[in-house]
TORKOL-4160 file (C-alpha; in steps of 0.2 Angstrom, whole numbers, padded with zeros to 4 digits, m for minus):
365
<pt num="1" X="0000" Y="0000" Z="0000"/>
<pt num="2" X="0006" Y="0016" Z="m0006"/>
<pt num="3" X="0006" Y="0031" Z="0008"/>
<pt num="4" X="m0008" Y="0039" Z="0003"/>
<pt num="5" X="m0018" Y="0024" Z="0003"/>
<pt num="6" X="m0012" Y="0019" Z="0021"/>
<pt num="7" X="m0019" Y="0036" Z="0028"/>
<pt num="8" X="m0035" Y="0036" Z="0022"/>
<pt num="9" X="m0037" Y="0016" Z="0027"/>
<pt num="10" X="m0034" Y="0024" Z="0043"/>
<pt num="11" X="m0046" Y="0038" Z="0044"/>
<pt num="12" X="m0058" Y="0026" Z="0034"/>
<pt num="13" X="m0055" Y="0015" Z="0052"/>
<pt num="14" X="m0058" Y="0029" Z="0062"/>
<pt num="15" X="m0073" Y="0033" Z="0056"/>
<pt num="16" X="m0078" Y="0018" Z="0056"/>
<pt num="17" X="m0071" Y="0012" Z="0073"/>
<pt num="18" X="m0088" Y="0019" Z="0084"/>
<pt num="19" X="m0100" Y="0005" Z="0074"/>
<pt num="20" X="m0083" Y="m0007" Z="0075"/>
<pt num="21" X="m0083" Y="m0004" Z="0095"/>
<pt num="22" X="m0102" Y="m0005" Z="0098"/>
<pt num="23" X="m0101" Y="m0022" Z="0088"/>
<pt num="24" X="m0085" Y="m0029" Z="0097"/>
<pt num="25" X="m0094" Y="m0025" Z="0114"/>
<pt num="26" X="m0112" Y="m0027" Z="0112"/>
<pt num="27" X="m0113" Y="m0038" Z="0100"/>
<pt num="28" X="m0099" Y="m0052" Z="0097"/>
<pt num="29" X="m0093" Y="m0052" Z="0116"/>
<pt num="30" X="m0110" Y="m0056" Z="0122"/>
<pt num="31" X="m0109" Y="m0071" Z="0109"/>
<pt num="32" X="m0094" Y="m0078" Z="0113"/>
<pt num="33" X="m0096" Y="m0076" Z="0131"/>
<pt num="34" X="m0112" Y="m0086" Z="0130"/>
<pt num="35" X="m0104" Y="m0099" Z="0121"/>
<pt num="36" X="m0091" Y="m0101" Z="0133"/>
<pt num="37" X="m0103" Y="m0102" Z="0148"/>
<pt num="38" X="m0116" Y="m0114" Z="0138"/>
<pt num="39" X="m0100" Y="m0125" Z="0144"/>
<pt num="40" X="m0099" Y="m0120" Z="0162"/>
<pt num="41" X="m0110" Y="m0120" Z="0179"/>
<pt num="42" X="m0113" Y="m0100" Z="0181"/>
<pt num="43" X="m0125" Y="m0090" Z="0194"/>
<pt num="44" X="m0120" Y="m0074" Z="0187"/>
<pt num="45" X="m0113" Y="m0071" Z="0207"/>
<pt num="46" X="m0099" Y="m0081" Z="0205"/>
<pt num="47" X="m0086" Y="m0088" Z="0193"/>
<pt num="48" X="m0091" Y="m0100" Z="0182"/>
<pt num="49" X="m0084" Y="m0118" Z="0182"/>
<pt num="50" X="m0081" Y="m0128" Z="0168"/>
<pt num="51" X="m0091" Y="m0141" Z="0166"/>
<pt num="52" X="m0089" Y="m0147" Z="0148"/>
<pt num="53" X="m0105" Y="m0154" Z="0141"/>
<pt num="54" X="m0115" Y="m0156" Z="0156"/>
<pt num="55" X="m0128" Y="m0142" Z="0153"/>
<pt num="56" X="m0132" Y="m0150" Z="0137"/>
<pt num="57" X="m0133" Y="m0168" Z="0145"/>
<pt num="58" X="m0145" Y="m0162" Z="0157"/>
<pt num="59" X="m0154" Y="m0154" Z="0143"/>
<pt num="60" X="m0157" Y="m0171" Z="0136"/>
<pt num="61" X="m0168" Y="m0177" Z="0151"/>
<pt num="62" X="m0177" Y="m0159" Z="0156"/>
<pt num="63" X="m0194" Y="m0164" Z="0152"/>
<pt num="64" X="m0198" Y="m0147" Z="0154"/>
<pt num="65" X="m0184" Y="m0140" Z="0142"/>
<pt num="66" X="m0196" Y="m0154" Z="0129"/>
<pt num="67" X="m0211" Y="m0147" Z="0135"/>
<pt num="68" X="m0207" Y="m0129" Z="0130"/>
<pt num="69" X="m0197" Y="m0133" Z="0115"/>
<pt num="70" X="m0213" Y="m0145" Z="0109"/>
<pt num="71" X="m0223" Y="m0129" Z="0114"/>
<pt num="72" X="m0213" Y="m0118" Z="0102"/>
<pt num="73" X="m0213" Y="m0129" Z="0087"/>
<pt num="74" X="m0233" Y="m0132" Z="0087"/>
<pt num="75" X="m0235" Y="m0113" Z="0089"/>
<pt num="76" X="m0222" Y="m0108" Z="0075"/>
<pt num="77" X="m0229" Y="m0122" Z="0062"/>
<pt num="78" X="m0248" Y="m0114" Z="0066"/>
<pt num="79" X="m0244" Y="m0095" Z="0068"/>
<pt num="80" X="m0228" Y="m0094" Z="0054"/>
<pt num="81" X="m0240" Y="m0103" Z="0038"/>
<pt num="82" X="m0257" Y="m0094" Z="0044"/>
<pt num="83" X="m0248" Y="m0076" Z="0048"/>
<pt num="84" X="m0238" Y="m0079" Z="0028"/>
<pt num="85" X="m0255" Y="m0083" Z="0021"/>
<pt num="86" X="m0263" Y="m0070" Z="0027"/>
<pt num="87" X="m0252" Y="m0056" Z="0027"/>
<pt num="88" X="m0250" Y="m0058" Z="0006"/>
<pt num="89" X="m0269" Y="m0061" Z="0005"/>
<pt num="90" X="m0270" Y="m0041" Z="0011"/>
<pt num="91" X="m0258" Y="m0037" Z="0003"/>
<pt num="92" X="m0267" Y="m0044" Z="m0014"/>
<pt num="93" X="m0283" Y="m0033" Z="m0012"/>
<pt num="94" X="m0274" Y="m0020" Z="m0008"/>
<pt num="95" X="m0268" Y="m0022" Z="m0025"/>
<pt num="96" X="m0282" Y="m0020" Z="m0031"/>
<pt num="97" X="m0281" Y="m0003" Z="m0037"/>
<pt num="98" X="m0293" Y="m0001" Z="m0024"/>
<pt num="99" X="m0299" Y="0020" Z="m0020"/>
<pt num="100" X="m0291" Y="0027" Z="m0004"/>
<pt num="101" X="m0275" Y="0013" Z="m0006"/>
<pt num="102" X="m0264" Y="0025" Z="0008"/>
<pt num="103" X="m0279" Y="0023" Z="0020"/>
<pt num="104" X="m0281" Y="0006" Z="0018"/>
<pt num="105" X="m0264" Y="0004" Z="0021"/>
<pt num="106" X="m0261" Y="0013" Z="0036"/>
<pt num="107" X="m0279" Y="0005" Z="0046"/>
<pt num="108" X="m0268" Y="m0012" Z="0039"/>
<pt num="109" X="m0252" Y="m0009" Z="0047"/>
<pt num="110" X="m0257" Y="0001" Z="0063"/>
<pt num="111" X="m0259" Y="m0013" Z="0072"/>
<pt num="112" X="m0242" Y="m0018" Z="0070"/>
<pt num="113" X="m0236" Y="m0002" Z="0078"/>
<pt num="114" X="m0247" Y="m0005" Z="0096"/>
<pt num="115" X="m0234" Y="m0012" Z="0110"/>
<pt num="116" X="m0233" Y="m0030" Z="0114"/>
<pt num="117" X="m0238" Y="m0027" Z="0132"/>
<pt num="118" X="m0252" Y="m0019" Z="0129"/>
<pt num="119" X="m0257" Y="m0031" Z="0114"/>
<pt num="120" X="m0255" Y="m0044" Z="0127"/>
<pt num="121" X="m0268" Y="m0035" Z="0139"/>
<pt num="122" X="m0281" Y="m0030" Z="0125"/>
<pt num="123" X="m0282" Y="m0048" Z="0119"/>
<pt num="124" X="m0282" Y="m0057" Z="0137"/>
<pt num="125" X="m0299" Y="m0046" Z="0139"/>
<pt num="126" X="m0304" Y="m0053" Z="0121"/>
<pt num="127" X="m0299" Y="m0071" Z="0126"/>
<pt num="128" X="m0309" Y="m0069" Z="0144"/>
<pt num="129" X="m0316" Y="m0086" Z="0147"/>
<pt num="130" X="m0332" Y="m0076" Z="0155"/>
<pt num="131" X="m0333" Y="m0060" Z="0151"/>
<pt num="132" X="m0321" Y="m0058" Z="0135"/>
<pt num="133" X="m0329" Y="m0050" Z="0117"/>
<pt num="134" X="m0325" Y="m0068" Z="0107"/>
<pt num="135" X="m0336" Y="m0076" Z="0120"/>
<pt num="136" X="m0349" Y="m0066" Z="0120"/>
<pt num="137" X="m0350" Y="m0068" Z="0099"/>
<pt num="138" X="m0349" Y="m0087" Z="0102"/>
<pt num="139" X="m0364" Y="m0090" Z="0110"/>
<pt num="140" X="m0371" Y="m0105" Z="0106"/>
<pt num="141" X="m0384" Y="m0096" Z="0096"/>
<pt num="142" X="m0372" Y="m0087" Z="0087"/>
<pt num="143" X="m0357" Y="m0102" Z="0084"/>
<pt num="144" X="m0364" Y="m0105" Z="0068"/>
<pt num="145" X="m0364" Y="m0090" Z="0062"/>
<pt num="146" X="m0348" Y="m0085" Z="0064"/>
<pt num="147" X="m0340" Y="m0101" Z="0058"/>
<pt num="148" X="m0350" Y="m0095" Z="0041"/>
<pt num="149" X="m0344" Y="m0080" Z="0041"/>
<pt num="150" X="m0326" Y="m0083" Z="0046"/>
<pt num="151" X="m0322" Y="m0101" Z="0038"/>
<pt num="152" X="m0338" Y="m0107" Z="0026"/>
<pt num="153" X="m0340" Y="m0090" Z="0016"/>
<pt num="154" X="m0325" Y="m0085" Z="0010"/>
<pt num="155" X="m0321" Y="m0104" Z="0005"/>
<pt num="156" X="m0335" Y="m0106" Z="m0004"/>
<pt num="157" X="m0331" Y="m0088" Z="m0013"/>
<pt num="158" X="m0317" Y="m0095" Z="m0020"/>
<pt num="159" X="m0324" Y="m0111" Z="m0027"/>
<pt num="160" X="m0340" Y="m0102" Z="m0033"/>
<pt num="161" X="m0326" Y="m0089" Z="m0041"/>
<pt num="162" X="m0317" Y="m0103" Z="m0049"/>
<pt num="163" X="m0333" Y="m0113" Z="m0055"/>
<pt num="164" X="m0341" Y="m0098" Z="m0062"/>
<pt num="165" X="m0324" Y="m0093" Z="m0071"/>
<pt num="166" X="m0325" Y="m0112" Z="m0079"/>
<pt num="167" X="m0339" Y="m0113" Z="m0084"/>
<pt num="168" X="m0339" Y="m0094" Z="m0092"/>
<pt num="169" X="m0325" Y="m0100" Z="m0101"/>
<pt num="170" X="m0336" Y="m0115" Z="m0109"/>
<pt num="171" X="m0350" Y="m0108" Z="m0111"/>
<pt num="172" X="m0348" Y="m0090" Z="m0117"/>
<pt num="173" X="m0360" Y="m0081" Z="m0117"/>
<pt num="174" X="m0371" Y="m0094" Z="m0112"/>
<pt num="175" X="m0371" Y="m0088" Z="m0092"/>
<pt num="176" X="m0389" Y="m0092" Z="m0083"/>
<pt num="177" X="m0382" Y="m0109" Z="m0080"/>
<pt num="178" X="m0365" Y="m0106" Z="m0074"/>
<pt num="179" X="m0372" Y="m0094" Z="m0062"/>
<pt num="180" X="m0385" Y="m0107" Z="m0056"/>
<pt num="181" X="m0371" Y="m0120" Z="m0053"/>
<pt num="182" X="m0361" Y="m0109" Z="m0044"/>
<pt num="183" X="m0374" Y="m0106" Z="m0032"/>
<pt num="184" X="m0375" Y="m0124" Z="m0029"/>
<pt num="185" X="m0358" Y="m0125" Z="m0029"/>
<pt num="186" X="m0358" Y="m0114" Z="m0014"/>
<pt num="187" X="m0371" Y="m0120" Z="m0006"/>
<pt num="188" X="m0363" Y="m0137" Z="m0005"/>
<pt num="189" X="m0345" Y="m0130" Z="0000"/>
<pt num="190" X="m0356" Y="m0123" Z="0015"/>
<pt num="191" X="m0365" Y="m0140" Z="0020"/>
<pt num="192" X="m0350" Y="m0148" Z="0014"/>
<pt num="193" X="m0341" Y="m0139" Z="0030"/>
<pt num="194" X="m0355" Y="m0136" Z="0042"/>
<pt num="195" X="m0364" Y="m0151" Z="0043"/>
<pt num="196" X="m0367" Y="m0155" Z="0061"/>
<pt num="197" X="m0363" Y="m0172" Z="0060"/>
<pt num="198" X="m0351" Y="m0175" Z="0041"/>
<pt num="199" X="m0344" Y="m0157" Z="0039"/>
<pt num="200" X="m0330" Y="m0158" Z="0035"/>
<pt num="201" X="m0329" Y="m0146" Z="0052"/>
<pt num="202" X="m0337" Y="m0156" Z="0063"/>
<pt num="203" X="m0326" Y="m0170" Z="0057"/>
<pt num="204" X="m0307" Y="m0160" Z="0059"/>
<pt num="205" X="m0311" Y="m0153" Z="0077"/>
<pt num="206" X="m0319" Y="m0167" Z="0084"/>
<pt num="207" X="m0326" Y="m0165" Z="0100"/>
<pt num="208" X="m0324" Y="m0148" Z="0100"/>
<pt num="209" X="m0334" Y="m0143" Z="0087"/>
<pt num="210" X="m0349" Y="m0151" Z="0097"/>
<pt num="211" X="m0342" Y="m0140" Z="0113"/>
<pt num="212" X="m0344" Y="m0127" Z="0104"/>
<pt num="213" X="m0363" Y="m0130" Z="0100"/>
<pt num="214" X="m0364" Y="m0131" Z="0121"/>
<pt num="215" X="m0353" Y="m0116" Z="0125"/>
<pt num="216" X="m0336" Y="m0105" Z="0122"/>
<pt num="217" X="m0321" Y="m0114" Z="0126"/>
<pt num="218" X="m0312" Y="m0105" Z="0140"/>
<pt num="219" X="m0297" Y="m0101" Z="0128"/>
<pt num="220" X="m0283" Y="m0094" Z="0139"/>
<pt num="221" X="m0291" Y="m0105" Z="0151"/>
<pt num="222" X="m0290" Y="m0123" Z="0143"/>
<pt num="223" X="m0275" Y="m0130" Z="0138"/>
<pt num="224" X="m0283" Y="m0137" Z="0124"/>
<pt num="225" X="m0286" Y="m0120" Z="0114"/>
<pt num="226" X="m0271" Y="m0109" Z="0123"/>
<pt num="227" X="m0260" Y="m0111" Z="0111"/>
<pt num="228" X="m0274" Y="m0108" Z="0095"/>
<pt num="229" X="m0279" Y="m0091" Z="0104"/>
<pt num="230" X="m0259" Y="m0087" Z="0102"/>
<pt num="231" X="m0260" Y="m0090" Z="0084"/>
<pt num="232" X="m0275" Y="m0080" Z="0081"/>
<pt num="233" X="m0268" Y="m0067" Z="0092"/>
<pt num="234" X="m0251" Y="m0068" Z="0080"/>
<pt num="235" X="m0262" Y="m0061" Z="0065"/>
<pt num="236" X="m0263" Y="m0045" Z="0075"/>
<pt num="237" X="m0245" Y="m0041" Z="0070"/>
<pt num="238" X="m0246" Y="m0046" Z="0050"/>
<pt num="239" X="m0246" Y="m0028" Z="0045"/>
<pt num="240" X="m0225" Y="m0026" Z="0044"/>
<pt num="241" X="m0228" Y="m0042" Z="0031"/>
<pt num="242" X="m0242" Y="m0036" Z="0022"/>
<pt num="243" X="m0233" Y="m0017" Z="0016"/>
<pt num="244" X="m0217" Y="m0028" Z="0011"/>
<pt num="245" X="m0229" Y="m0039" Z="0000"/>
<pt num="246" X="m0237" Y="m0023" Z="m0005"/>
<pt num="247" X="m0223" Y="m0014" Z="m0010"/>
<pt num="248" X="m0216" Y="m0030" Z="m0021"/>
<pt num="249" X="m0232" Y="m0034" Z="m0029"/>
<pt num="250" X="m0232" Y="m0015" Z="m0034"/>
<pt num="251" X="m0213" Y="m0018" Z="m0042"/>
<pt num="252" X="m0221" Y="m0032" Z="m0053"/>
<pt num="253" X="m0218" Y="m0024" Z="m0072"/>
<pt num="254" X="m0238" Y="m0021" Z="m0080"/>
<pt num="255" X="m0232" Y="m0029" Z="m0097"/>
<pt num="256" X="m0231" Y="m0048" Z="m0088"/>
<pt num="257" X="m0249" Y="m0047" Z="m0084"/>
<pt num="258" X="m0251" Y="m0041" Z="m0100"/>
<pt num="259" X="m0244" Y="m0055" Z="m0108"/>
<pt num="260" X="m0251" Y="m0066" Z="m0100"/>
<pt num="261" X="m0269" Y="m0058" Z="m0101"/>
<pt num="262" X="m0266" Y="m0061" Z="m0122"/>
<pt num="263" X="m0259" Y="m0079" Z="m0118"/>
<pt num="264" X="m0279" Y="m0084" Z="m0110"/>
<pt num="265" X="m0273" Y="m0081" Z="m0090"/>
<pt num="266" X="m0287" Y="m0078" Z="m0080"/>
<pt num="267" X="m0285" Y="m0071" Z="m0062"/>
<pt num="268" X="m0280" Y="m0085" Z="m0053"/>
<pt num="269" X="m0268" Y="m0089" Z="m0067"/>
<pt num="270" X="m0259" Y="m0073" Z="m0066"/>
<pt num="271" X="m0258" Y="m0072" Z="m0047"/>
<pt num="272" X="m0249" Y="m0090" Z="m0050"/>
<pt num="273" X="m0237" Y="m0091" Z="m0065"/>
<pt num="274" X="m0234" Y="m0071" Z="m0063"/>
<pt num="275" X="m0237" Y="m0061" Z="m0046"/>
<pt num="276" X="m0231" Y="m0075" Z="m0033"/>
<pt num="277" X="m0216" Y="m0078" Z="m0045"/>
<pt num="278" X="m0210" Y="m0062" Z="m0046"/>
<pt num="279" X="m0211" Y="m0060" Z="m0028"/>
<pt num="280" X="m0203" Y="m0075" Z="m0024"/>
<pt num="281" X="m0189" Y="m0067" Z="m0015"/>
<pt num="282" X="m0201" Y="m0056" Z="m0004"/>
<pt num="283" X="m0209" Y="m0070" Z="0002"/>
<pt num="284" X="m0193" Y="m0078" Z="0006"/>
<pt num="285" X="m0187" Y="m0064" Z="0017"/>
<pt num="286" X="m0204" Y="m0065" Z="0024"/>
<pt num="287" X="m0203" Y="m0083" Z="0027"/>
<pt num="288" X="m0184" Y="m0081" Z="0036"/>
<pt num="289" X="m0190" Y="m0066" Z="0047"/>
<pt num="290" X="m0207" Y="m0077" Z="0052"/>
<pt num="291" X="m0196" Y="m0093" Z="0057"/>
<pt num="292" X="m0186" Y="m0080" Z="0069"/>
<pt num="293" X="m0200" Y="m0072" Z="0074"/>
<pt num="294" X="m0210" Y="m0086" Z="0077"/>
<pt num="295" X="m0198" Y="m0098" Z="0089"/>
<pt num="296" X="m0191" Y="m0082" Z="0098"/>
<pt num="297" X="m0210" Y="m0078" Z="0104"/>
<pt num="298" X="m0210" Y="m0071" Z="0119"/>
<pt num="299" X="m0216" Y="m0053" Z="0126"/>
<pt num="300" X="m0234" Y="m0057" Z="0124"/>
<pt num="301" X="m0236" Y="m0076" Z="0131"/>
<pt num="302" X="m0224" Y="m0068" Z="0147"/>
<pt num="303" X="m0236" Y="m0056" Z="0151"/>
<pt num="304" X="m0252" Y="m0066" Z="0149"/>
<pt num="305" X="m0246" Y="m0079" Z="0160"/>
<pt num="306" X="m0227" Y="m0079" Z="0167"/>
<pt num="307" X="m0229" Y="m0098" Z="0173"/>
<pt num="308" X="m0237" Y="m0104" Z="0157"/>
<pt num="309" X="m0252" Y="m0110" Z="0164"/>
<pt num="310" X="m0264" Y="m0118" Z="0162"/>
<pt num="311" X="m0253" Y="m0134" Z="0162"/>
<pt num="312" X="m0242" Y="m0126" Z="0153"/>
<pt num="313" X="m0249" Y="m0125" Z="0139"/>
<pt num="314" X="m0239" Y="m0107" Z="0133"/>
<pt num="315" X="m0224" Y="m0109" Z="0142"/>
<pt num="316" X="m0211" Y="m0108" Z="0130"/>
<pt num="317" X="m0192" Y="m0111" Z="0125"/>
<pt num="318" X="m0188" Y="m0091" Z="0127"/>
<pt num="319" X="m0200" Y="m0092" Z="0142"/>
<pt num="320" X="m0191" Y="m0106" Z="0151"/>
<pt num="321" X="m0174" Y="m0098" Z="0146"/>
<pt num="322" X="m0178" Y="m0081" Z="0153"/>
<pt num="323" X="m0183" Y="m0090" Z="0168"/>
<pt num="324" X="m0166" Y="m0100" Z="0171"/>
<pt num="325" X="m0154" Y="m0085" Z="0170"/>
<pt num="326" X="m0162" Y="m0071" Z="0177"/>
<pt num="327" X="m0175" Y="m0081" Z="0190"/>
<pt num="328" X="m0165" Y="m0097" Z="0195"/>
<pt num="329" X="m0150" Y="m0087" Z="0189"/>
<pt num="330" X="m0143" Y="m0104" Z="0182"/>
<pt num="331" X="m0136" Y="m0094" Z="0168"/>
<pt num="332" X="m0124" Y="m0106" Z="0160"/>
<pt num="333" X="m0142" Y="m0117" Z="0158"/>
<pt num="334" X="m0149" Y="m0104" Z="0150"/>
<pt num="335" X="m0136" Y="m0102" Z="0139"/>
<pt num="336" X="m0135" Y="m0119" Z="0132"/>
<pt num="337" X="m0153" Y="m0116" Z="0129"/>
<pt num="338" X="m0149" Y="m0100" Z="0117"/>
<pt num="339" X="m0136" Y="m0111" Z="0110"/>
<pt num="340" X="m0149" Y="m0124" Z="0106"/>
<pt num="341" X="m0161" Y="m0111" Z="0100"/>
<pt num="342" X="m0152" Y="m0104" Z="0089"/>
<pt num="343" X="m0144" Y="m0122" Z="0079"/>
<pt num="344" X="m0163" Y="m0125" Z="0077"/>
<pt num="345" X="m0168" Y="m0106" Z="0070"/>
<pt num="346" X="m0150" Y="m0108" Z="0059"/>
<pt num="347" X="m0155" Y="m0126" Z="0051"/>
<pt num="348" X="m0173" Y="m0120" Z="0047"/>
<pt num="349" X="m0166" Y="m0104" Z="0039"/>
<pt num="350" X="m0153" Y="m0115" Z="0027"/>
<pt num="351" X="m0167" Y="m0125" Z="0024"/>
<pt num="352" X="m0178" Y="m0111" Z="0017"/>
<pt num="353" X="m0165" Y="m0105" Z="0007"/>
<pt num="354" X="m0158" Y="m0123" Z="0002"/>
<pt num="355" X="m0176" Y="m0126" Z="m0005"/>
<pt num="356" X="m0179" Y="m0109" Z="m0012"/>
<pt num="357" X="m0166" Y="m0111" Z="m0024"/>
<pt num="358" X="m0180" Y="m0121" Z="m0033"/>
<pt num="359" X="m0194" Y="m0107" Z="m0030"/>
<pt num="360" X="m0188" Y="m0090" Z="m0028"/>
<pt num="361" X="m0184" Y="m0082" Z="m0047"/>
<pt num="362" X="m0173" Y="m0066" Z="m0044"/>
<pt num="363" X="m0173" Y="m0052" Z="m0058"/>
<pt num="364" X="m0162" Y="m0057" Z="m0073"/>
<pt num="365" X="m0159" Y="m0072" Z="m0065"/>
């Protein structure tokens, strides 16, 4: 390196040396240090003591370690698929070219700016086994209608949509019977899942189904519908994921839909062969952020219930970690847990992107 070049390496450095401290210090120190303590018996109070493997041994037989990681699991493979689908359905009506797209938007993603603690609080009224607002709409009176409303209706919009689009398609201009069809279509898509005794319904939930025609569940209160009442709770927050599918279905060039307009493609076609590919990589990101987001759930299950109960039934990995180092201060514990956490968090995100090599299309490539 010439002189010139060595000075402004240096001045480069020095500008650059405030970030370069901060992450030195707050960043890979507190990672290392964890690793080394993972290894050792530490209370925080005194000097840790190497101890090898042992935290991880007595990982291996913690039934409750199982419990909360099992916990974790089942709400992450619930909350990540429902909170991706949902999240880029918004964002697909909003795409709509709909009037008022910046209102829309912003009633969208305000719910993703409200805190967790109070998200917890408002939604542990909702999910009041007694005298909660979900309750009070699921009356056994009113069970029906809002399983038609919220799972039978917009089903059977989508296969009346698709019949009616067929049969357009066959018939021309020929329309009095497709229409009739469809409505039998729909009609049977609704029976089809709300038959008392052979919906498909009734058939899925069991026993609970036919609880629900003789009362509420008590949600938070039952460990049987805890961890559900977390999932539904998770779709609160699907604004941040609905703008970032906004904003890419928005980058999607007019000339593909187009093109494939001339080729014959009707609506579903184009969302399939053109919108979802070219957004491939958003819903990838998405995907990564979720399986992070998802197994480090925490702020909102701590408040509700600290202990997890009932059973515990929302007691999970983060929960039980959080416990160990700053409650039992057993903070090497803890740290073989972060430790675990995060192998399991790093296989499922080289997973995604091992499989998405298949999926995701990136611009020119």
């Amino acid at each position: 390196m010439t002189p010139a070049e060595r000075r402004r390496l240096r001045k480069g450095l020095a500008f650059a040396s405030p970030w370069l401290i901060g992450l030195g210090v707050f960043l890979l120190y507190p990672i290392l240090a964890s690793l080394y303590f993972s290894f050792c018996e530490y209370s925080v109070l005194q000097k840790p003591v190497w101890i090898g493997a042992g935290n991880y041994q007595d990982l291996a037989t913690d039934s409750v370690f199982w419990k909360t990681l099992g916990n974790t699991v089942v709400y992450a493979a619930f909350a990540l698929p429902l909170g991706l689908v949902v999240s880029l359905s918004l964002a697909f009506l909003l795409n709509t070219g709909v009037k008022g797209l910046a209102v829309f938007r912003t009633i969208m993603f305000l719910p993703a700016l409200v805190p967790m603690v109070a998200l917890a609080i408002v939604w542990l009224w909702i999910f009041n086994g007694q005298y909660g607002l979900l309750n009070n709409l699921l009356r056994p009176s009113q069970i029906y209608w809002v399983l038609y409303l919220g799972y039978a209706l917009p089903i059977a919009g989508v296969v009346a949509a698709w019949v009616y689009d067929r049969l357009s398609l066959l018939w021309g201009a020929s329309r009095s019977w497709a229409a009739w069809l469809t409505a039998g279509s729909t009609a049977a898509v609704i029976i089809a899942l709300l038959h008392p005794e052979a919906g498909l319904f009734a058939f899925v939930l069991g026993e609970r189904f036919h609880a629900l025609r003789g009362g509420p569940p008590g949600w938070l209160a039952d460990p049987a519908w805890a961890k559900s009442a977390l999932v539904v709770m998770s779709l609160w927050g699907g604004g941040n994921a609905m703008v970032i599918y906004l904003a890419g279905l928005q980058d999607v060039p007019q000339h593909l839909y187009d093109a494939a307009e001339l080729d014959g493609a009707n609506w579903l076609q184009k969302i399939r062969h053109v919108a979802l590919p070219a957004i491939s990589p958003v819903i990838l990101f998405n995907l990564i952020m979720g399986i992070i987001g998802s197994l480090q759930f925490f702020a909102v299950p701590y408040v509700i219930s600290p202990t997890g109960s009932p059973d515990r039934s929302i007691y999970f990995l983060t929960m039980y970690l959080y416990d160990n180092a700053f409650t039992y201060l057993r903070m090497g514990y803890a740290s073989a847990m972060a430790w675990v956490l995060f192998l399991i968090v790093f296989a499922l995100t080289m997973l995604a992107l091992r499989l998405s090599r298949r999926f995701v299309y990136y611009e020119g490539g």
